[in-house]
C-alpha positions as CSV (number, residue, x, y, z in Angstrom):
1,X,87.5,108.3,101.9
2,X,86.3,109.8,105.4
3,X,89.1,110.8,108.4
4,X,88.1,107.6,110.0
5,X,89.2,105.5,106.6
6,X,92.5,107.5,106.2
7,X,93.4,107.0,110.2
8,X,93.3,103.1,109.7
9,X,95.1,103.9,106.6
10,X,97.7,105.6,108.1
11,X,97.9,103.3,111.2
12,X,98.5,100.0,108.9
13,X,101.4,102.0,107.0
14,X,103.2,103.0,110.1
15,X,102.8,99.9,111.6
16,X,104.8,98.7,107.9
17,X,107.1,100.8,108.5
18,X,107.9,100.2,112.4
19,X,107.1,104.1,113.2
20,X,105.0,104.6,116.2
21,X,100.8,104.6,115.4
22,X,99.8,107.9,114.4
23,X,103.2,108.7,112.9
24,X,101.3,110.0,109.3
25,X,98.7,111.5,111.6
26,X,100.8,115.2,111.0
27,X,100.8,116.6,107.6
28,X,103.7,118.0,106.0
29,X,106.0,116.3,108.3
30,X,108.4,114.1,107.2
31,X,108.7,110.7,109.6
32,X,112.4,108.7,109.5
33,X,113.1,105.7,110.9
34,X,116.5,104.7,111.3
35,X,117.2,100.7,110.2
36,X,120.6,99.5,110.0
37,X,120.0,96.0,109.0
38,X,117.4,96.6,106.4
39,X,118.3,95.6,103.0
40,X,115.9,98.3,101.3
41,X,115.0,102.1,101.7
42,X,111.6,103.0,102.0
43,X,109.6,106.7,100.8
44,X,106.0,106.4,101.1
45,X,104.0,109.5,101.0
46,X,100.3,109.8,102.3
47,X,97.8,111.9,102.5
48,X,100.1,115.0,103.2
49,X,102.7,112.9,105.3
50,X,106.0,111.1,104.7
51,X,108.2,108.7,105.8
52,X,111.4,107.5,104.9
53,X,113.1,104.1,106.4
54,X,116.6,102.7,106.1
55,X,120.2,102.6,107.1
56,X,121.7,105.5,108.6
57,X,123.8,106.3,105.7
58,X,120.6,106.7,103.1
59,X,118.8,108.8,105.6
60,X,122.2,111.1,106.2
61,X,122.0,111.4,101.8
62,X,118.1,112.2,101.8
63,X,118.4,115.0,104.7
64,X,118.6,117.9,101.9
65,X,116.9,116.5,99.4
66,X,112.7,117.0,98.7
67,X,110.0,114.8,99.2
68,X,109.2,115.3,95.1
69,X,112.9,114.5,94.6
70,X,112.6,111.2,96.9
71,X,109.2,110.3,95.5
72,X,110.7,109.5,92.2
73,X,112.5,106.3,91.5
74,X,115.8,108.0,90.5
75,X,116.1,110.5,93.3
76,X,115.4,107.7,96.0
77,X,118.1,105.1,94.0
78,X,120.6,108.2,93.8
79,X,120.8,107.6,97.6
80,X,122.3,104.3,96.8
81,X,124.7,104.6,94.1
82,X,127.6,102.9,96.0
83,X,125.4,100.5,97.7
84,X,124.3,98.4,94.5
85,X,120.5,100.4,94.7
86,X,117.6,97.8,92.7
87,X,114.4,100.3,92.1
88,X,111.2,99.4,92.4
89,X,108.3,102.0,91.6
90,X,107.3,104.8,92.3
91,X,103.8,103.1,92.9
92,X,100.4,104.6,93.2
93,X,98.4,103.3,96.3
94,X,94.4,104.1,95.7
95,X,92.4,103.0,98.3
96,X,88.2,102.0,98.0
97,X,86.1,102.9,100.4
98,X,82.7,101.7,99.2
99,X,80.8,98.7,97.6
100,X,79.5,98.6,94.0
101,X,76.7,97.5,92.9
102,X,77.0,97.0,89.7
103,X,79.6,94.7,87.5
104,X,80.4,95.1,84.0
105,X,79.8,91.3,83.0
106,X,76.2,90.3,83.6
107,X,76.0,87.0,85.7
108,X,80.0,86.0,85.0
109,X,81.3,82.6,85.3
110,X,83.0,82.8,88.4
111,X,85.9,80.7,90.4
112,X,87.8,80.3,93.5
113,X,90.2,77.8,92.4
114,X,93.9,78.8,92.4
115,X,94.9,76.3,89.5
116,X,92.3,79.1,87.1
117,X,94.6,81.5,88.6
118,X,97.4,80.0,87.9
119,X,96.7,79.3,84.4
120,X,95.6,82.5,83.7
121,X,99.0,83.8,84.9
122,X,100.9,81.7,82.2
123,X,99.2,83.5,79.5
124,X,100.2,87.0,80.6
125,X,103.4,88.6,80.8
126,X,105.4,88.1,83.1
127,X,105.9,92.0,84.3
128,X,101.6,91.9,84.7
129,X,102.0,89.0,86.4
130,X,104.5,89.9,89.1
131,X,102.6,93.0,90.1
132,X,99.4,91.7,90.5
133,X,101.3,88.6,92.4
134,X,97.8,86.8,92.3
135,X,99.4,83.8,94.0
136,X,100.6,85.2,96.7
137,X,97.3,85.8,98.2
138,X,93.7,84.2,98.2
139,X,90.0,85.1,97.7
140,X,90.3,84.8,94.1
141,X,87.3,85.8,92.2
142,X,88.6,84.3,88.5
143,X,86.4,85.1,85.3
144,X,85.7,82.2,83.1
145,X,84.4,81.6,79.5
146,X,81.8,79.3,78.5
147,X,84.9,76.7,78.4
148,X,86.4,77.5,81.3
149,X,88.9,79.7,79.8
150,X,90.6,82.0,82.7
151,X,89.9,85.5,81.1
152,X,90.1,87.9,84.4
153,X,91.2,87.2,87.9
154,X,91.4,89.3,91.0
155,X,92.6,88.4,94.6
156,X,93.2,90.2,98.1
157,X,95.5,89.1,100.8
158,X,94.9,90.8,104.4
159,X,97.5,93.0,105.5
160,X,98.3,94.6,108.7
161,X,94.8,93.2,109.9
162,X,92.8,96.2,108.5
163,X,93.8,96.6,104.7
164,X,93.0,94.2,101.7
165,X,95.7,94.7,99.6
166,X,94.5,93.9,96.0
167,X,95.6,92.6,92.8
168,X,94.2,92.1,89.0
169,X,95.1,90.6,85.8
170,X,93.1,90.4,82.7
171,X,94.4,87.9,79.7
172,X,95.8,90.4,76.9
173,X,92.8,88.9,74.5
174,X,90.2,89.6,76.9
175,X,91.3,92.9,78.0
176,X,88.5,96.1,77.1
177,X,85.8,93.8,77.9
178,X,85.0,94.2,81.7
179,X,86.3,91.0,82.6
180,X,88.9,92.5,84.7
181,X,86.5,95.4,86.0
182,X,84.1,92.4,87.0
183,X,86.8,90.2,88.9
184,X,87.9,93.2,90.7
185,X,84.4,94.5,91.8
186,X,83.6,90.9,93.1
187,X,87.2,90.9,95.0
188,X,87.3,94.8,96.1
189,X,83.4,94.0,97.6
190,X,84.6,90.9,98.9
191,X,87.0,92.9,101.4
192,X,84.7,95.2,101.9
193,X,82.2,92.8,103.6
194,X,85.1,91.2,105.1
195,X,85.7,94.7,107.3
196,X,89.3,95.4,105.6
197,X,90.1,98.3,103.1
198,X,91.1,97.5,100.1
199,X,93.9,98.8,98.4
200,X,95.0,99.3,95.2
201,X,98.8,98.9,94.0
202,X,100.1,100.0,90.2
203,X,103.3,101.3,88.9
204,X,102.9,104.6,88.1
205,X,103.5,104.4,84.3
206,X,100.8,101.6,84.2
207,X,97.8,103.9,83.4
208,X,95.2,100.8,82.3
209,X,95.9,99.2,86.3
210,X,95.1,103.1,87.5
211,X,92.1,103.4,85.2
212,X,90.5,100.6,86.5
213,X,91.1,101.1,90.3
214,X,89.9,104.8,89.3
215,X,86.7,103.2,87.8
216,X,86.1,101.2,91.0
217,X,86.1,103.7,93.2
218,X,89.7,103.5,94.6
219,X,91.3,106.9,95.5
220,X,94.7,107.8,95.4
221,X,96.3,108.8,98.2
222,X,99.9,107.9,98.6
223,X,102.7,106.3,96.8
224,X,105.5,104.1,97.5
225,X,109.2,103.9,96.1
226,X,111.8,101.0,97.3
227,X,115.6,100.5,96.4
228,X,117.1,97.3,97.7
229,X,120.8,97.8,98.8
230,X,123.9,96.1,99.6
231,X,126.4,97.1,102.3
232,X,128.6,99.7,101.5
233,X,132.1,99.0,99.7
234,X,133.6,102.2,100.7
């Protein structure tokens, strides 16, 4: 990624998180933004900058502790012990910054049709399919077999009008094969030529999503811990 790359970057996150534009523009600095009505708290670390967003009791409770500490899943959610804290992550966030020209599946069977997607996500587990959340956004570039058999599926859905953020899933049968190498090289090129970045979400412990972006050409830069919260019952 060049500085111009990472400024867009970091503008689309602090514009996420409500800080002002070049909020992640100072490394080593941690940013906080004080939300009383959200329902979640928010780390996100990138490129040498973090920022943490929530009520004013979580951010009170992460004053001493680290950014390594708060970077984890169980030191953000120990912020929330008494406030019914839900984890999600730590996730990696890799970002591409240039086409490919080659695909691993010579001249694939390719389709835009959200019912392939669809049935490609009710052969895969469930966990695969929420993190890829194919449905939830469009330009779907969906491997097929000489049947018409869903076998790899990629998508993008434009976020903070500058990033394409990305998802994949490969049916477990079909995985190994560069099906879901070749739907995400159509999809990540895709963005590309549509003037976004694309971006690259997987859970930290999923090593085969972080392979593949890694293969691709995404970088990582950042990552991202939430824990949804109640209000306090003290």
């Amino acid at each position: 990624m060049d500085g111009h790359q990472i400024d867009i970057i970091r503008l689309a996150w602090a514009r996420e998180l409500g800080l002002p534009d070049r909020a992640f523009d100072d490394s080593g600095v941690r940013h906080v933004r004080i939300d009383d009505d959200a329902d979640r708290i928010r780390f996100v670390t990138l490129a040498g900058s973090t920022a943490l967003v929530g009520p004013a009791w979580a951010v009170d409770r992460a004053e001493d502790r680290s950014d390594n500490d708060l970077a984890r899943s169980g030191g953000l959610l120990a912020l929330a012990k008494d406030h019914s804290g839900r984890c999600s992550g730590p996730v990696a966030l890799a970002w591409a910054a240039d086409f490919g020209k080659s695909v691993a599946v010579e001249q694939p069977l390719v389709s835009h049709d959200l019912e392939h997607v669809r049935a490609l996500e009710s052969a895969c587990p469930p966990d695969d399919v929420a993190e890829a959340a194919l449905t939830d956004k469009a330009n779907w570039f969906t491997v097929l077999d000489d049947t018409h058999r869903p076998l790899a599926s990629a998508a993008f859905r434009e976020w903070q009008g500058i990033i394409a953020d990305m998802g994949a899933l490969t049916l477990p049968d079909a995985r190994r094969r560069g099906f879901g190498a070749t739907a995400a090289r159509l999809a990540t090129n895709d963005a590309l030529d549509a003037g976004l970045i694309p971006q690259w979400r997987a859970h930290r412990d999923n090593v085969a999503s972080r392979r593949l972006a890694a293969r691709l050409g995404y970088e990582e830069l950042g990552t991202v811990v939430s824990v949804a919260v109640t209000a306090s019952t003290v």
